[in-house]
C-alpha positions in Angstrom: 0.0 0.0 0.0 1.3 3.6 -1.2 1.6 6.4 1.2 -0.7 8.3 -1.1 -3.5 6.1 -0.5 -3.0 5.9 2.9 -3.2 9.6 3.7 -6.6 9.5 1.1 -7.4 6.8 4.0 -6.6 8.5 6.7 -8.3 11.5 5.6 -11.3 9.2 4.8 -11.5 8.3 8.2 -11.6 11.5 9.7 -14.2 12.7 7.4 -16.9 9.5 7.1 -16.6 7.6 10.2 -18.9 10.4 11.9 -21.4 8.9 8.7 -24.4 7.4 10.5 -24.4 3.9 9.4 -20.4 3.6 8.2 -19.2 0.7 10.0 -15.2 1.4 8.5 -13.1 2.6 6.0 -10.0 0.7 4.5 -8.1 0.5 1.7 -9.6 -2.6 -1.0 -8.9 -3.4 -4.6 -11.6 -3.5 -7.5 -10.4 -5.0 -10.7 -6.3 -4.6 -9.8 -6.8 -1.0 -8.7 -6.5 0.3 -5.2 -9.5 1.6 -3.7 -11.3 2.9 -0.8 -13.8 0.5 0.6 -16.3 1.9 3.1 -19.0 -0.7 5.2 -22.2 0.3 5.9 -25.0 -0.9 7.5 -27.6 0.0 4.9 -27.2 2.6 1.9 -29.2 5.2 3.2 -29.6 8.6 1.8 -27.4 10.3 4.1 -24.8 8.0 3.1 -25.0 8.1 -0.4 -24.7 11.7 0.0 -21.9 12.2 2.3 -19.9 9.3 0.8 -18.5 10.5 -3.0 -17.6 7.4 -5.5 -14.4 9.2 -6.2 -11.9 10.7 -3.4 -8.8 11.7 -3.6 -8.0 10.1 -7.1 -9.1 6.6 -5.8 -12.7 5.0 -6.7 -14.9 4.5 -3.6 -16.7 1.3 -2.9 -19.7 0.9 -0.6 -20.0 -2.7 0.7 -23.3 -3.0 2.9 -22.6 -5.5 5.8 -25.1 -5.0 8.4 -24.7 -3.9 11.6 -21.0 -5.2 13.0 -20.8 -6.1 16.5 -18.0 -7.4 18.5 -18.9 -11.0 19.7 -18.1 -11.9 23.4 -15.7 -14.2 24.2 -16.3 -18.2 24.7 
């Protein structure tokens, strides 16, 4: 991973983590291409609008997950 694309990450962080319904952000690949990946619980309108397909040069994907919880331990 560049150190371009990780200060488009880092950035991403900051700005979309405060998203209602983002889960994360990392860095993915789509078709041999870096990208930003960001998990969401459900696409809702307030994060199709706060969450641009392009930042920073790099192609945003939205992967909806569900809600992520931590699971206890057995």
């Amino acid at each position: 991973m560049g150190s371009i694309i990780k200060e488009a990450l880092s950035e991403a962080v900051e700005l979309w983590m405060d998203v209602e319904g983002v889960n994360g952000v990392a860095v993915s690949e789509k078709d041999g291409v870096e990208c930003l990946l960001v998990t969401v619980e459900t696409k809702t309108p307030e994060v199709l609008r706060s969450i641009p397909s392009m930042f920073k040069g790099y192609s945003v994907q939205i992967l909806v997950t569900g809600p992520i919880t931590a699971q206890e331990d057995k």
